[in-house]
PDB file of N, CA, C and O in Angstrom:
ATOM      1  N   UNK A   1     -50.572  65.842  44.634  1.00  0.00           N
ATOM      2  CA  UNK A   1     -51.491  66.305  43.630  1.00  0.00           C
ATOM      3  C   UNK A   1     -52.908  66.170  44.179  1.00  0.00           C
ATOM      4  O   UNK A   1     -53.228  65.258  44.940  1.00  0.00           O
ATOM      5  N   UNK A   2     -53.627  66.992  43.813  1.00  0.00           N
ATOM      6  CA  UNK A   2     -55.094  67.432  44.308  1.00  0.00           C
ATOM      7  C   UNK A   2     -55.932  66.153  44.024  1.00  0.00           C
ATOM      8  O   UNK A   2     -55.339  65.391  43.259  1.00  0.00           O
ATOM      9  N   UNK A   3     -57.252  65.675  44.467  1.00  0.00           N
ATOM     10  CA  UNK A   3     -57.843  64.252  43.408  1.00  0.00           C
ATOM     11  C   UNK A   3     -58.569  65.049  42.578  1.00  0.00           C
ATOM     12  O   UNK A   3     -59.288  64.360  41.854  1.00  0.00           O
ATOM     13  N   UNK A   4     -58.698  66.441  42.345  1.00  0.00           N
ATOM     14  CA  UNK A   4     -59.488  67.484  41.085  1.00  0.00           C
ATOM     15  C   UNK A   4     -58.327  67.196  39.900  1.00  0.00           C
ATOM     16  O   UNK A   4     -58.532  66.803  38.752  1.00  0.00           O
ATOM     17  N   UNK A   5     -57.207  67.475  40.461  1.00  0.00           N
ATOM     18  CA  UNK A   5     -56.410  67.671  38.791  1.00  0.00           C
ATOM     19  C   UNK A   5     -56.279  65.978  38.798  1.00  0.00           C
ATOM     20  O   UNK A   5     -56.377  65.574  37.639  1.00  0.00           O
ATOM     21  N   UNK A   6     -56.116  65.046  39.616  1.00  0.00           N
ATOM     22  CA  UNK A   6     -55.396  64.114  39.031  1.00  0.00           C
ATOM     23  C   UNK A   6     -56.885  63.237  38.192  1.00  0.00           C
ATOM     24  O   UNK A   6     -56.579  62.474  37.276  1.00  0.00           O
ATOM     25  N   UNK A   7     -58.403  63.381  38.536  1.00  0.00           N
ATOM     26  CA  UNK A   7     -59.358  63.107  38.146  1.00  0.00           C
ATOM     27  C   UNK A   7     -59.266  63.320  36.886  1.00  0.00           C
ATOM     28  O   UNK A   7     -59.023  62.493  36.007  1.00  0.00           O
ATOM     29  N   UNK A   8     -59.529  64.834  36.748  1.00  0.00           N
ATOM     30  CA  UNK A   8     -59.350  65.540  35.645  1.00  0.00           C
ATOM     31  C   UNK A   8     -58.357  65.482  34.345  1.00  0.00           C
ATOM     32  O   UNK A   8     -58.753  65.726  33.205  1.00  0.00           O
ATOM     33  N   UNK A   9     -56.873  65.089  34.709  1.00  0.00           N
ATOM     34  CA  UNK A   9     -56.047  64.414  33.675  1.00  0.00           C
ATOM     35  C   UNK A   9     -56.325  63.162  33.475  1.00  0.00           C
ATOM     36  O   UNK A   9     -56.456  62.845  32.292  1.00  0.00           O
ATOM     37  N   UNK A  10     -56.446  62.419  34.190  1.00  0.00           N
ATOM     38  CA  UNK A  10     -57.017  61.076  33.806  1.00  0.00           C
ATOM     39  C   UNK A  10     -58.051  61.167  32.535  1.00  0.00           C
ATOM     40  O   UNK A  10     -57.967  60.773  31.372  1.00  0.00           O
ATOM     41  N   UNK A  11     -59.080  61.874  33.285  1.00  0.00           N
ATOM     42  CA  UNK A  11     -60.366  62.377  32.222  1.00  0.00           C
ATOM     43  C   UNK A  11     -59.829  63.275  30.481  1.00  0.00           C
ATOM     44  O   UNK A  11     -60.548  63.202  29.484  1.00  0.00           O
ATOM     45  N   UNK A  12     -59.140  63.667  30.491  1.00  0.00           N
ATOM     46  CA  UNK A  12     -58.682  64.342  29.724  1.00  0.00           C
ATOM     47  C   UNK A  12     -57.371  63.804  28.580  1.00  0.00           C
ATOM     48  O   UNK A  12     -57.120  64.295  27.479  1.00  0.00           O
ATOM     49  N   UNK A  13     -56.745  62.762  29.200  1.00  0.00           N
ATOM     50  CA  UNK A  13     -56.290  61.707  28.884  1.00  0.00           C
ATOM     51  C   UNK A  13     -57.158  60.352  28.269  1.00  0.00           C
ATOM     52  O   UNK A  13     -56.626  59.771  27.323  1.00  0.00           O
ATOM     53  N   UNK A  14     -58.456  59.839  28.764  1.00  0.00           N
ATOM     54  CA  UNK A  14     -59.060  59.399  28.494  1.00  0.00           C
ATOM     55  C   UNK A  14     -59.836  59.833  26.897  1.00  0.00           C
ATOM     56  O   UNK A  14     -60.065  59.008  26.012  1.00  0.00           O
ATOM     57  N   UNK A  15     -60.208  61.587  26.804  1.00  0.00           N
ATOM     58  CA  UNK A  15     -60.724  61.470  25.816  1.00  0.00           C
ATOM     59  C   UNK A  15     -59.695  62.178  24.633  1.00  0.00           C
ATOM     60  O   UNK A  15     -60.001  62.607  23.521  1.00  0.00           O
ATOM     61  N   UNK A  16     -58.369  62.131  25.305  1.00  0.00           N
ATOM     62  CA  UNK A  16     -57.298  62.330  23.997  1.00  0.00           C
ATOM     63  C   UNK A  16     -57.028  60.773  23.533  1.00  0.00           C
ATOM     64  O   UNK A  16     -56.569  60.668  22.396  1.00  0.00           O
ATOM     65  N   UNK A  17     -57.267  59.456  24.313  1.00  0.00           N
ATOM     66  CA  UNK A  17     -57.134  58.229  23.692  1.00  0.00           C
ATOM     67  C   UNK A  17     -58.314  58.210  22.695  1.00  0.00           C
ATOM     68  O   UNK A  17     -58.209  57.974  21.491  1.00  0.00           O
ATOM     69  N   UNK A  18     -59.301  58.455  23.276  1.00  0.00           N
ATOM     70  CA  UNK A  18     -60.800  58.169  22.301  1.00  0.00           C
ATOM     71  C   UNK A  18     -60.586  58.976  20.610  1.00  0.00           C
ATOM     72  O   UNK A  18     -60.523  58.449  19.499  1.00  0.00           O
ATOM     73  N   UNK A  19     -60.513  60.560  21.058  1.00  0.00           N
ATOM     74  CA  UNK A  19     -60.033  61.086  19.720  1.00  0.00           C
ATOM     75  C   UNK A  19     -59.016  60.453  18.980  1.00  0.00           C
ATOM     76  O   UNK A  19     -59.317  60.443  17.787  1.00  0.00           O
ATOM     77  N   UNK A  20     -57.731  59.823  19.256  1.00  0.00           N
ATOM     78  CA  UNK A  20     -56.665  59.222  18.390  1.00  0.00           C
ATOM     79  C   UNK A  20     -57.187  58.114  17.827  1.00  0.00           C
ATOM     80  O   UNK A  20     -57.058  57.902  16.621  1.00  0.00           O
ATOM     81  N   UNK A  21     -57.805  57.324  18.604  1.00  0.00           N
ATOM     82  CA  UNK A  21     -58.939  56.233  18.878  1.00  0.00           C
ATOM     83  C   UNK A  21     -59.768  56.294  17.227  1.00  0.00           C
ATOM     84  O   UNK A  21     -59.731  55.478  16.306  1.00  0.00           O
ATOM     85  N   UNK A  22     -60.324  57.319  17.322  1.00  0.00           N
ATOM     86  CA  UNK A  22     -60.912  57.350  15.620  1.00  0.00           C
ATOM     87  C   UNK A  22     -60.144  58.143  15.240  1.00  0.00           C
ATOM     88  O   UNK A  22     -60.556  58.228  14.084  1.00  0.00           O
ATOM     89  N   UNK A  23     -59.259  58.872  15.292  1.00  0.00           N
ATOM     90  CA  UNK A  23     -58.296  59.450  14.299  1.00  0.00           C
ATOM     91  C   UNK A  23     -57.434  58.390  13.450  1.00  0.00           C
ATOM     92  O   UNK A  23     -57.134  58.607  12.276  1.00  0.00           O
ATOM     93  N   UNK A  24     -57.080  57.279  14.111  1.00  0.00           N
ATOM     94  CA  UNK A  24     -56.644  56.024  13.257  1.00  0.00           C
ATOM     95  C   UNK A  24     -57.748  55.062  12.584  1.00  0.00           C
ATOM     96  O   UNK A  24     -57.472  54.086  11.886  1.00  0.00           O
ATOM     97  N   UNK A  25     -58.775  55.409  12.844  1.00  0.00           N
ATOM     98  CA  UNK A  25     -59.786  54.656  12.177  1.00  0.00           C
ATOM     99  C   UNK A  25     -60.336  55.285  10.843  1.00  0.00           C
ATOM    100  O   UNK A  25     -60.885  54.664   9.933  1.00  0.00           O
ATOM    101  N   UNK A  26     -59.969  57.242  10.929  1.00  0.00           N
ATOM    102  CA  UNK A  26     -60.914  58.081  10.455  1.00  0.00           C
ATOM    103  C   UNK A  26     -61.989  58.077   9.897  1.00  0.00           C
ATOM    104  O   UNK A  26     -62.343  58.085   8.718  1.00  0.00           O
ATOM    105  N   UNK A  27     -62.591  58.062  11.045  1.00  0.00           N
ATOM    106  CA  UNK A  27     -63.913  58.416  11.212  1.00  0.00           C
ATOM    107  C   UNK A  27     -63.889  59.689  11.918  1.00  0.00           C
ATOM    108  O   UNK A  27     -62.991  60.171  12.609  1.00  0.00           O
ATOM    109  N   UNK A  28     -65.535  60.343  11.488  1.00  0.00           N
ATOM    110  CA  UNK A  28     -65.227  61.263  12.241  1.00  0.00           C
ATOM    111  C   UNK A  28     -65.516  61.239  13.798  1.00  0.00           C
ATOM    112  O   UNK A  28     -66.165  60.452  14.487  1.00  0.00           O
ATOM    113  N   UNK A  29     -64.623  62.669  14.181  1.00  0.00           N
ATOM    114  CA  UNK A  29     -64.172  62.591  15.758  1.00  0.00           C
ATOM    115  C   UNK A  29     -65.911  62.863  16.995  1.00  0.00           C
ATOM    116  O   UNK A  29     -66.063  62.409  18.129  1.00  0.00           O
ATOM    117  N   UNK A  30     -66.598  63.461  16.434  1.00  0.00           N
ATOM    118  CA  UNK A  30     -67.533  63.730  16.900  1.00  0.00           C
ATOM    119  C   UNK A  30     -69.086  62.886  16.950  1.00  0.00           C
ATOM    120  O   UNK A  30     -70.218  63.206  17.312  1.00  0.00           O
ATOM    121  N   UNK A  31     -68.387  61.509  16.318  1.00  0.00           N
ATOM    122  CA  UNK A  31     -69.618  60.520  15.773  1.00  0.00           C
ATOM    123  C   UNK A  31     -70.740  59.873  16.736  1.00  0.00           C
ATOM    124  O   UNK A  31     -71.964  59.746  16.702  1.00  0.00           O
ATOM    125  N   UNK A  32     -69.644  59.516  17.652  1.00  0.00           N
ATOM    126  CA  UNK A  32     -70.581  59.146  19.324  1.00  0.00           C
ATOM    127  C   UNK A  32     -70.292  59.917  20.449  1.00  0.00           C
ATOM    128  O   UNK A  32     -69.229  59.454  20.862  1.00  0.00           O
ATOM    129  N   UNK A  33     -70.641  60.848  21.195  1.00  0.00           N
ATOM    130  CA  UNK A  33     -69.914  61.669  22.157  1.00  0.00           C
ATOM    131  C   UNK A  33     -70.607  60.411  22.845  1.00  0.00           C
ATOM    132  O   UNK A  33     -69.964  59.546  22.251  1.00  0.00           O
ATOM    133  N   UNK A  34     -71.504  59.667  23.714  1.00  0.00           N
ATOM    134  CA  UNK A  34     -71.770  58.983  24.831  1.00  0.00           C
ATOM    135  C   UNK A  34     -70.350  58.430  24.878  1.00  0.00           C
ATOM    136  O   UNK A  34     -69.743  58.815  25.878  1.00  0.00           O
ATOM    137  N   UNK A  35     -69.477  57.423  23.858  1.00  0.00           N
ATOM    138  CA  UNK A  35     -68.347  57.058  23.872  1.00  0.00           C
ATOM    139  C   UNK A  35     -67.386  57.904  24.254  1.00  0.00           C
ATOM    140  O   UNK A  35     -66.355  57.307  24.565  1.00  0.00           O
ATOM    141  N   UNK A  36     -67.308  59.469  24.382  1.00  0.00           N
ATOM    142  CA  UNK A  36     -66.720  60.025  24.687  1.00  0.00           C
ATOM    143  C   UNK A  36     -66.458  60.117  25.978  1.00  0.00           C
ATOM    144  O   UNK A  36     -65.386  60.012  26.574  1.00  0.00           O
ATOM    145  N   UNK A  37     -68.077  60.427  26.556  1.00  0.00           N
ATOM    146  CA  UNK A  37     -68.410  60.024  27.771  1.00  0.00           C
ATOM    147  C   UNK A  37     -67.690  59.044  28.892  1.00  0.00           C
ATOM    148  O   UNK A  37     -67.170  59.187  29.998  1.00  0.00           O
ATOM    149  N   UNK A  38     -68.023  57.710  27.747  1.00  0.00           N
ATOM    150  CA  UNK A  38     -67.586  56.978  29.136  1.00  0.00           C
ATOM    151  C   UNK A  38     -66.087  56.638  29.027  1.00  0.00           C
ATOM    152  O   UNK A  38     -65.497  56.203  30.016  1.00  0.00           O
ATOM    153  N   UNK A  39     -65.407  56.838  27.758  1.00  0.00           N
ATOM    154  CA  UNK A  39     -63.999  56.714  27.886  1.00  0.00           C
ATOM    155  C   UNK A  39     -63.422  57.594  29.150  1.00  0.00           C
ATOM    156  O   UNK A  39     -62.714  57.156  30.056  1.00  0.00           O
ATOM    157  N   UNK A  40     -63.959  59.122  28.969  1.00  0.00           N
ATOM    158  CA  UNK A  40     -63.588  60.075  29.873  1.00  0.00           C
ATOM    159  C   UNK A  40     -64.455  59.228  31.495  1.00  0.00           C
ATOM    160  O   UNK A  40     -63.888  58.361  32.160  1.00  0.00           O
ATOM    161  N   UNK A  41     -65.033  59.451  31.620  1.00  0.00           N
ATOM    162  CA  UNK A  41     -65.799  58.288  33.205  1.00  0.00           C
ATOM    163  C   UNK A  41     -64.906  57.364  33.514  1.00  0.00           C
ATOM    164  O   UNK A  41     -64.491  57.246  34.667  1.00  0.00           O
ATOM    165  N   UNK A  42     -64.414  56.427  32.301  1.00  0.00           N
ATOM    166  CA  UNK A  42     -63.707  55.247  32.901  1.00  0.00           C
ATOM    167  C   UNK A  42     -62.190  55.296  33.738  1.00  0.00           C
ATOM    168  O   UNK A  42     -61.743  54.901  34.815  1.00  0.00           O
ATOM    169  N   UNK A  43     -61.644  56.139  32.372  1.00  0.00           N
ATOM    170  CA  UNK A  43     -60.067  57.090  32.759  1.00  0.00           C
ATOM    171  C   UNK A  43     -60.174  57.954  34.375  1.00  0.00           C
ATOM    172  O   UNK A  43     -59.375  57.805  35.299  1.00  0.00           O
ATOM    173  N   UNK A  44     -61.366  58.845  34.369  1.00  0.00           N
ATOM    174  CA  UNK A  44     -61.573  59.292  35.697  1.00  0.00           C
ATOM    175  C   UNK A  44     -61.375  58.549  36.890  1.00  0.00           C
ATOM    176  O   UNK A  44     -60.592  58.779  37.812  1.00  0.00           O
ATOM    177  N   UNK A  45     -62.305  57.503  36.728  1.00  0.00           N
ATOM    178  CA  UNK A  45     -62.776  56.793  37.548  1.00  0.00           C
ATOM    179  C   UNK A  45     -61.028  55.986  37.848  1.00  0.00           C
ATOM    180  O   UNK A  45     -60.629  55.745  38.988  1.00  0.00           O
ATOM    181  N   UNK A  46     -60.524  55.799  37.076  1.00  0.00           N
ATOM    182  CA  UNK A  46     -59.191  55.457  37.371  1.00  0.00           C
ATOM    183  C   UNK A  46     -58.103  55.758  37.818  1.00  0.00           C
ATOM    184  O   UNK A  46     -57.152  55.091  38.227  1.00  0.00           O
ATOM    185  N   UNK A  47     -58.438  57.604  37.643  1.00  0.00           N
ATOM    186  CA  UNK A  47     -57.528  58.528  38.295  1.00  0.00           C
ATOM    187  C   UNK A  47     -57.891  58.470  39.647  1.00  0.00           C
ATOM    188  O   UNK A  47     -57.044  58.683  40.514  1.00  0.00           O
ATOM    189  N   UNK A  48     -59.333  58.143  39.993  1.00  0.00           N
ATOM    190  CA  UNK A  48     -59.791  58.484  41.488  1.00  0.00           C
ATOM    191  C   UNK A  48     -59.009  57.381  42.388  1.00  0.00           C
ATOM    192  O   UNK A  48     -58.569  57.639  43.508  1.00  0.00           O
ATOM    193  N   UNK A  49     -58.866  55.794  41.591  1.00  0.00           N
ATOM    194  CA  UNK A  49     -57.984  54.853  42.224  1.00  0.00           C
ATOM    195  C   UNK A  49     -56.892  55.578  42.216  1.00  0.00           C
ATOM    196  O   UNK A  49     -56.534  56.104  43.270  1.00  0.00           O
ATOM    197  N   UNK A  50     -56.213  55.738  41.136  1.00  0.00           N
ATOM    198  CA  UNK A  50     -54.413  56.138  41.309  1.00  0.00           C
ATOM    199  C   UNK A  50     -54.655  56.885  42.823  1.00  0.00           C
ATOM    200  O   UNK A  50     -54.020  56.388  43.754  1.00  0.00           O
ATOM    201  N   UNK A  51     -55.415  57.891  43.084  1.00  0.00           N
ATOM    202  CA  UNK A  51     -55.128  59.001  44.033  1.00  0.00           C
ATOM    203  C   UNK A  51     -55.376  58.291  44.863  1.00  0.00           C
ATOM    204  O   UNK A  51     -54.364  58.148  45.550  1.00  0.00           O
ATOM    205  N   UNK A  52     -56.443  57.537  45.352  1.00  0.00           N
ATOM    206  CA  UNK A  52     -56.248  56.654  46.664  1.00  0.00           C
ATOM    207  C   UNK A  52     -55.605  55.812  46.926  1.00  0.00           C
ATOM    208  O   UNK A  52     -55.395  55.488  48.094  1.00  0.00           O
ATOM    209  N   UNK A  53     -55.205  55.333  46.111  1.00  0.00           N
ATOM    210  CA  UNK A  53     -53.009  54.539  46.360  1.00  0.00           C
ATOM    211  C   UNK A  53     -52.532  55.084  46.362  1.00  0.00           C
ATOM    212  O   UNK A  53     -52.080  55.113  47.507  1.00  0.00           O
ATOM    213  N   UNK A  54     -51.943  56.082  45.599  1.00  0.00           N
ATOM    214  CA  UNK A  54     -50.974  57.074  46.324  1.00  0.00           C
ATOM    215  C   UNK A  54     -51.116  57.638  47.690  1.00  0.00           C
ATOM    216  O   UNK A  54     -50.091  57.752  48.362  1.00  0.00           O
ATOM    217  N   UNK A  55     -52.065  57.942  48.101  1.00  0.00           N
ATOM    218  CA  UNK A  55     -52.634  58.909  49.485  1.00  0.00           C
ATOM    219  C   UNK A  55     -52.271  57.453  50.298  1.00  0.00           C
ATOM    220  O   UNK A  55     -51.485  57.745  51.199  1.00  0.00           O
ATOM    221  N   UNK A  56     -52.534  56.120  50.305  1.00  0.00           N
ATOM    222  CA  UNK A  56     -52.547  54.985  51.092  1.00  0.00           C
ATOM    223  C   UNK A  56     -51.515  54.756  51.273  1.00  0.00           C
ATOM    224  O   UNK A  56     -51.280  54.499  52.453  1.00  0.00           O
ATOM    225  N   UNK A  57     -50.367  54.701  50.357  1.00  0.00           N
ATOM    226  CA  UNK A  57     -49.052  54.189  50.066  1.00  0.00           C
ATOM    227  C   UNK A  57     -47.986  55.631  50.666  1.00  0.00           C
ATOM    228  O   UNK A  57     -46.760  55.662  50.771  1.00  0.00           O
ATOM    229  N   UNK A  58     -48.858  56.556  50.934  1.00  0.00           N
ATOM    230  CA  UNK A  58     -47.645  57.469  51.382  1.00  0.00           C
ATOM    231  C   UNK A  58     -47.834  57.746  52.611  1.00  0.00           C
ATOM    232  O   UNK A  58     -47.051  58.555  53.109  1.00  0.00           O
ATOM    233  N   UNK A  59     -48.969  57.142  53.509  1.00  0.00           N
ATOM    234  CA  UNK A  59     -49.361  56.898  54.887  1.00  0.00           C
ATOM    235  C   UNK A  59     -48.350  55.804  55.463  1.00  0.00           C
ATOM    236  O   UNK A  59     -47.629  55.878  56.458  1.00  0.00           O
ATOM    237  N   UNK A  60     -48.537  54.588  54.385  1.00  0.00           N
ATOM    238  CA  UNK A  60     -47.902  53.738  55.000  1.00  0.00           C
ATOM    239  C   UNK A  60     -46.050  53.889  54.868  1.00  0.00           C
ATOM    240  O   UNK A  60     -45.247  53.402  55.663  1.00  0.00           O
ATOM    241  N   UNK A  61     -45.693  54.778  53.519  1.00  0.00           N
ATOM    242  CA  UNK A  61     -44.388  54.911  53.896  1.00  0.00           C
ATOM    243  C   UNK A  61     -43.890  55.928  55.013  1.00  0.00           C
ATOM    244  O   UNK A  61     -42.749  55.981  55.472  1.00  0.00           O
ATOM    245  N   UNK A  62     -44.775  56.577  55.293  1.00  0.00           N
ATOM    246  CA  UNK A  62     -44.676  57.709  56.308  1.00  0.00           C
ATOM    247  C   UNK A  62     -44.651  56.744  57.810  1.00  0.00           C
ATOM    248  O   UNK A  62     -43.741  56.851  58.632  1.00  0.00           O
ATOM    249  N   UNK A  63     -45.490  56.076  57.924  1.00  0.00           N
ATOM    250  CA  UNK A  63     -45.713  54.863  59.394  1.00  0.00           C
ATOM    251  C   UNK A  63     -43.823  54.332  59.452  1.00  0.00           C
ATOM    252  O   UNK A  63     -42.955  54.539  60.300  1.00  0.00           O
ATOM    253  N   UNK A  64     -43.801  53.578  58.090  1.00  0.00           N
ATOM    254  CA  UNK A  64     -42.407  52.687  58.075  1.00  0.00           C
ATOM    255  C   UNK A  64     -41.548  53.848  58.075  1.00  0.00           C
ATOM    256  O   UNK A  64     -40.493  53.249  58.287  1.00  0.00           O
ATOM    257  N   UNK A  65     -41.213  55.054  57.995  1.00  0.00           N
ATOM    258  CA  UNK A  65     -40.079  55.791  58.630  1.00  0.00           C
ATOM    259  C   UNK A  65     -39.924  55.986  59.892  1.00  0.00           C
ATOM    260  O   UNK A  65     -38.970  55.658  60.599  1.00  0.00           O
ATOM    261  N   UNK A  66     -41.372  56.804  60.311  1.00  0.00           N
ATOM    262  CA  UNK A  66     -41.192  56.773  61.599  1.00  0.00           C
ATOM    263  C   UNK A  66     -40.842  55.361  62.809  1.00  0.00           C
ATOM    264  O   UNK A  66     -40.597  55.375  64.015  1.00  0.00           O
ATOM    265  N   UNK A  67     -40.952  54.365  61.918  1.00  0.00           N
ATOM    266  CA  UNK A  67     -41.079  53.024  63.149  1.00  0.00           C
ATOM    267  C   UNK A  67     -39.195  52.751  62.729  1.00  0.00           C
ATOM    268  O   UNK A  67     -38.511  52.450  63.707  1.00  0.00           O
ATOM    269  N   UNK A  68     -38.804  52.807  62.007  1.00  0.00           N
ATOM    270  CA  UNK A  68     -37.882  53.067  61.213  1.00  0.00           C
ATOM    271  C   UNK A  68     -36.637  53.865  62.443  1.00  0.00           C
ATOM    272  O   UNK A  68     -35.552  53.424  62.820  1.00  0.00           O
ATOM    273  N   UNK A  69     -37.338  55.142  62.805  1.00  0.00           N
ATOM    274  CA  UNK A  69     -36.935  56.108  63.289  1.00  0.00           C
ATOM    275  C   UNK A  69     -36.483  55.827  64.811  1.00  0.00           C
ATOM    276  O   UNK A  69     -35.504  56.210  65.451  1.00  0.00           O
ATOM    277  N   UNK A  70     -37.315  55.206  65.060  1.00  0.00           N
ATOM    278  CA  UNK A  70     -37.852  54.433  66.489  1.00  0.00           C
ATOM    279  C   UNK A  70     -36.560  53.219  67.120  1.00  0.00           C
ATOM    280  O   UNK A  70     -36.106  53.011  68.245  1.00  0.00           O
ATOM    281  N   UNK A  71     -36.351  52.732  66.035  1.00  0.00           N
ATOM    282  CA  UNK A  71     -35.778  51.530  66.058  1.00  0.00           C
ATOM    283  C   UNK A  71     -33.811  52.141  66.104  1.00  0.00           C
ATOM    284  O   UNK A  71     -32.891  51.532  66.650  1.00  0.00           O
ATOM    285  N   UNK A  72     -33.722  53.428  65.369  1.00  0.00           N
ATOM    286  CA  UNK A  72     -32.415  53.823  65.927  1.00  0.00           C
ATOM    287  C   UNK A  72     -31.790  54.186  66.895  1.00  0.00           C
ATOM    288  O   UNK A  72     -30.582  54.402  66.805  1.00  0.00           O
TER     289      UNK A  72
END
């Protein structure tokens, strides 16, 4: 997965928690967008980790096959 879409669902995920977020409170949905903001920033910012563990973790399972490979 791209780090655009996986950013981006994160982000988008982030501000479908925020909306449910005051949908159980009801209040209305549009009361603080900065909160919107940084829910969506924080979630992002979290997708940008997921993608650089994944990208890290599939280097290193890629290394342990080939050494893997080596060893037969």
């Amino acid at each position: 997965m791209s780090l655009f879409a996986n950013v981006l669902g994160f982000s988008l995920f982030g501000l479908a928690a925020r909306l449910g977020q005051l949908g159980i409170q009801k209040r209305n949905l549009f009361d603080n967008m900065t909160a919107h903001a940084v829910s969506m920033g924080a979630w992002g910012a979290f997708g940008y980790f997921a993608w650089q563990w994944d990208q890290k973790a599939g280097g290193i399972i890629a290394q342990k096959k080939l050494e893997l490979a080596e060893r037969r």
